[in-house]
C-alpha positions as CSV (number, residue, x, y, z in Angstrom):
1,X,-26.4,-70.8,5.9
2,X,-27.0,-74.8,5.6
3,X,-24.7,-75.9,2.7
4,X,-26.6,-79.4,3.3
5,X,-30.5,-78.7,1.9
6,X,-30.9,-75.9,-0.2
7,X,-33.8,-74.5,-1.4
8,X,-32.9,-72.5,-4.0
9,X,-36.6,-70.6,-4.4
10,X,-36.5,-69.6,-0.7
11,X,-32.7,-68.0,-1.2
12,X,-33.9,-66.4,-4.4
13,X,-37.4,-64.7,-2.3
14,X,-34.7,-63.6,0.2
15,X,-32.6,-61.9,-2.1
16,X,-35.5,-60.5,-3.7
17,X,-36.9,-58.8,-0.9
18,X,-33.3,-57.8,0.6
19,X,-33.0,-55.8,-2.5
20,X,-36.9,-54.5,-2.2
21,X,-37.1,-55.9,-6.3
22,X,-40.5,-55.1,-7.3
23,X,-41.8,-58.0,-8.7
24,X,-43.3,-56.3,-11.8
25,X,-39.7,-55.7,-12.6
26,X,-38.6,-59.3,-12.1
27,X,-41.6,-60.2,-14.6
28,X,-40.9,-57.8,-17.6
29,X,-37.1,-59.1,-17.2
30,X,-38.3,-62.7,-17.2
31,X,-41.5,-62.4,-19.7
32,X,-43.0,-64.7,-16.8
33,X,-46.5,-63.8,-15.1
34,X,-46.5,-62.9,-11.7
35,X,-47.8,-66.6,-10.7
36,X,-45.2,-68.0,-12.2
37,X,-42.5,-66.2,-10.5
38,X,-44.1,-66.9,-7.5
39,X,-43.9,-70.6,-7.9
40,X,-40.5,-70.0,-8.7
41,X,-40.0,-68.9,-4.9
42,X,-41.6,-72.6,-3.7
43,X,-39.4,-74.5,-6.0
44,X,-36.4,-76.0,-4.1
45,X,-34.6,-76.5,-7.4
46,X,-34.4,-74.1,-10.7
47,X,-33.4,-74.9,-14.5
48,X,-29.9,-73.5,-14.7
49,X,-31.1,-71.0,-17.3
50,X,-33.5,-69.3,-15.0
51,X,-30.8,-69.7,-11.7
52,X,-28.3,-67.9,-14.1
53,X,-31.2,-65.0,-15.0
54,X,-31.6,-64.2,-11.4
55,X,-27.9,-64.0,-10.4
56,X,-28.1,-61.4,-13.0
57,X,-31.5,-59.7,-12.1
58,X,-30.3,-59.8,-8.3
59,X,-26.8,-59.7,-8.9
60,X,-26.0,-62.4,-6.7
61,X,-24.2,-65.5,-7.3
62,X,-26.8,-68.2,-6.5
63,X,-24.5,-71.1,-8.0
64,X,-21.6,-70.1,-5.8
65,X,-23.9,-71.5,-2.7
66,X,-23.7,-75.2,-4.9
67,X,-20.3,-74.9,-5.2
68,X,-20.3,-74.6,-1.4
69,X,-21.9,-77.7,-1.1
70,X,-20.0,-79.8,-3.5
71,X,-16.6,-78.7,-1.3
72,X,-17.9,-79.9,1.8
73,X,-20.0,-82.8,0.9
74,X,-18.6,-84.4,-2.3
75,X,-17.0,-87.5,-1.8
76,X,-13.0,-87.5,-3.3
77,X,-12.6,-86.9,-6.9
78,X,-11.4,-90.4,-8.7
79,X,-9.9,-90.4,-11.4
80,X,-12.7,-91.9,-13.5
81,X,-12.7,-92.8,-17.4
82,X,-15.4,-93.5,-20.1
83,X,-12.7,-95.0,-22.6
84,X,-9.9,-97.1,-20.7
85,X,-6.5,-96.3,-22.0
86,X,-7.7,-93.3,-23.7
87,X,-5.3,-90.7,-23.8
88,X,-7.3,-87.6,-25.2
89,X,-7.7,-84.2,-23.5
90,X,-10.5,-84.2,-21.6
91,X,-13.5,-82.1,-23.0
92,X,-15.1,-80.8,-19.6
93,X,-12.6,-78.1,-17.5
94,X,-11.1,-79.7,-14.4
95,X,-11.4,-77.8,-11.3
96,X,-9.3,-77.6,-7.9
97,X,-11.5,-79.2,-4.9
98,X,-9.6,-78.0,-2.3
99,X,-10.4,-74.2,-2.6
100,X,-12.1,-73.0,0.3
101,X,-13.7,-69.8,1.2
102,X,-13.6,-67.6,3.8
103,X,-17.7,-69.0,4.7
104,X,-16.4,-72.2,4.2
105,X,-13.8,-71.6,6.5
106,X,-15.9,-70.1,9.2
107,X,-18.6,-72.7,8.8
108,X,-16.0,-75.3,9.5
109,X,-14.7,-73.8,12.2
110,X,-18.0,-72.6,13.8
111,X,-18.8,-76.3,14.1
112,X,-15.5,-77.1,16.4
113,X,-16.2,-74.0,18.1
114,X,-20.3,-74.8,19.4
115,X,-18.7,-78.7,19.9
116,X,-21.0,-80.0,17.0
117,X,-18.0,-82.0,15.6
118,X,-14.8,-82.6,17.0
119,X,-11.8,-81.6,14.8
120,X,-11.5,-85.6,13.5
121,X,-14.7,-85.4,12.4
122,X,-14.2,-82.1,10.9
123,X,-10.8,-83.8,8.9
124,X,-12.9,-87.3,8.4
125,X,-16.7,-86.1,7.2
126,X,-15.0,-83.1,5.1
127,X,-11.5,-84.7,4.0
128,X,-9.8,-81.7,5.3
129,X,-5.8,-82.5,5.7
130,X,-5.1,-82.1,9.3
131,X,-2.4,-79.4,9.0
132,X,-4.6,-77.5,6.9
133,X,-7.2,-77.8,9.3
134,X,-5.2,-76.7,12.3
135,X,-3.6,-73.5,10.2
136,X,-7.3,-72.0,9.9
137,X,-8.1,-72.7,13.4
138,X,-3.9,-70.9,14.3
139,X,-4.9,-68.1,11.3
140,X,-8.8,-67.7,12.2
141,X,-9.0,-67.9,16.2
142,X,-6.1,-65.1,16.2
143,X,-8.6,-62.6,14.0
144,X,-11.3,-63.4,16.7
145,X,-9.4,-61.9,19.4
């Protein structure tokens, strides 16, 4: 899976015909014509309302794969804010960057393992902390074996 470029229509015809959906099905559930729904397949991106009706149609988490993307390829979380000195509770949840996956994990460690980036690169291009970086590869290469 490329975390990089997704194209969100292709993942969603994927899942689609992994769960042999029928696509007669898919159109009564989205009251969309059959053209549609396959336009919906070409489209790299999706209105969030319609990504969150086929995570529920395929029951698949289609976000999740963004989420990916934001771990590895967001740049550091600053503490930015729209009124200076305000002290007032911020209305949008915060979330922890630093959670990694299992896929994550073995995406990262994939790359050090074919020699597509050294670990520096791995700890420079994805601001993983060394020590954390060198517990996966201690925890991970152990489970290969």
């Amino acid at each position: 899976m490329n975390f990089k470029e997704i194209h969100v229509g292709k993942l969603i015809k994927s899942r689609v015909d992994e769960c042999g959906m029928d696509i007669h099905r898919i159109c009564k559930f989205f009251g969309y014509t059959e053209s549609v729904i396959k336009s919906m397949y070409e489209d790299e991106d999706i209105k969030a309302n319609d990504l969150l009706r086929w995570c529920k149609l395929l029951e698949y988490d289609f976000f999740r794969i963004y989420s990916q993307h934001l771990i590895l390829f967001s740049p550091p979380s600053g503490n930015y804010q729209t009124n200076a000195g305000s002290k007032s509770a911020a209305a949008l949840p915060k979330f922890r960057k630093n959670i990694y996956t299992k896929e994550i994990i073995y995406f990262i460690l994939d790359k050090i393992k074919k020699g597509h980036k050294t670990k520096q690169e791995i700890m420079n291009d994805y601001k993983i902390p060394k020590t954390t970086l060198y517990k996966w590869i201690s925890k991970y290469e152990k489970a290969d074996h």
